[in-house]
NUBATOR-855255 format. One record per residue (C-alpha): x, y, z negated. Coordinates in pm, whole numbers, plus 50000, padded with zeros to 5 digits. Layout:
// residues N
XYZ;...
***
This chain:
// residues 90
582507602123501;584967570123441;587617573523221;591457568523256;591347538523021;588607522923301;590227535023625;593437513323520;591247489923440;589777487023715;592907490323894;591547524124057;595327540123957;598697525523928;601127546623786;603937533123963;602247551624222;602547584824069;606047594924106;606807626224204;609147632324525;612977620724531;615027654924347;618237662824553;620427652724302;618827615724324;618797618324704;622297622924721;622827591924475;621017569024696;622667579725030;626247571724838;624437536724748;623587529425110;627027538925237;628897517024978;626547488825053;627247493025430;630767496325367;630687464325158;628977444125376;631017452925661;634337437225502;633177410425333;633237375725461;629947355125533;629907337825202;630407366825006;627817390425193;625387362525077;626847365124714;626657401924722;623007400024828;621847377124555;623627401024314;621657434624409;618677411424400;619077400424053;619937436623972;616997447324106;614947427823917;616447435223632;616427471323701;612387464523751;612237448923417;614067478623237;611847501923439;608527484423277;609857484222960;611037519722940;607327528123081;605837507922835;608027524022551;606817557922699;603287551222702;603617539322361;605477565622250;602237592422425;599717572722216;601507577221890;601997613921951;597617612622048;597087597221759;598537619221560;597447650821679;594037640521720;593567612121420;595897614421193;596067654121172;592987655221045;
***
């Protein structure tokens, strides 16, 4: 039997890919994105559209960065709280 240490290793799981379904509340969030960025992009001229898009892209990524961060902080934060029950307890 492999452990979880070896399956990511492996790249057997990828915890991005462990989310759990969209919650209501979150639902409703991202249906009030899509209609403001429908809304938006059916006022603005060309040029802007274009500007517009390049923003949510650079948000995105950002957003992506802050998301792998905050995981990472997590993580770090679970192995601390191992370690401590398990190691340092002792």
């Amino acid at each position: 039997m492999s452990s979880v240490i070896e399956e990511l290793y492996y790249g057997n799981l990828e915890p991005q890919e462990l989310t759990t379904e969209i919650t209501p509340k979150l639902k409703k969030k991202l249906s009030q994105l899509v209609k403001k960025e429908e809304e938006l992009s059916a006022i603005l001229p060309q040029k802007e559209k274009e500007l517009f898009s390049k923003y949510v892209s650079a948000y995105n990524e950002f957003s992506s960065i802050g998301n792998s961060d905050s995981f990472i902080s997590g993580f770090r934060l679970g192995a601390r709280f191992t370690y401590d029950t398990f190691v340092k307890g002792k």
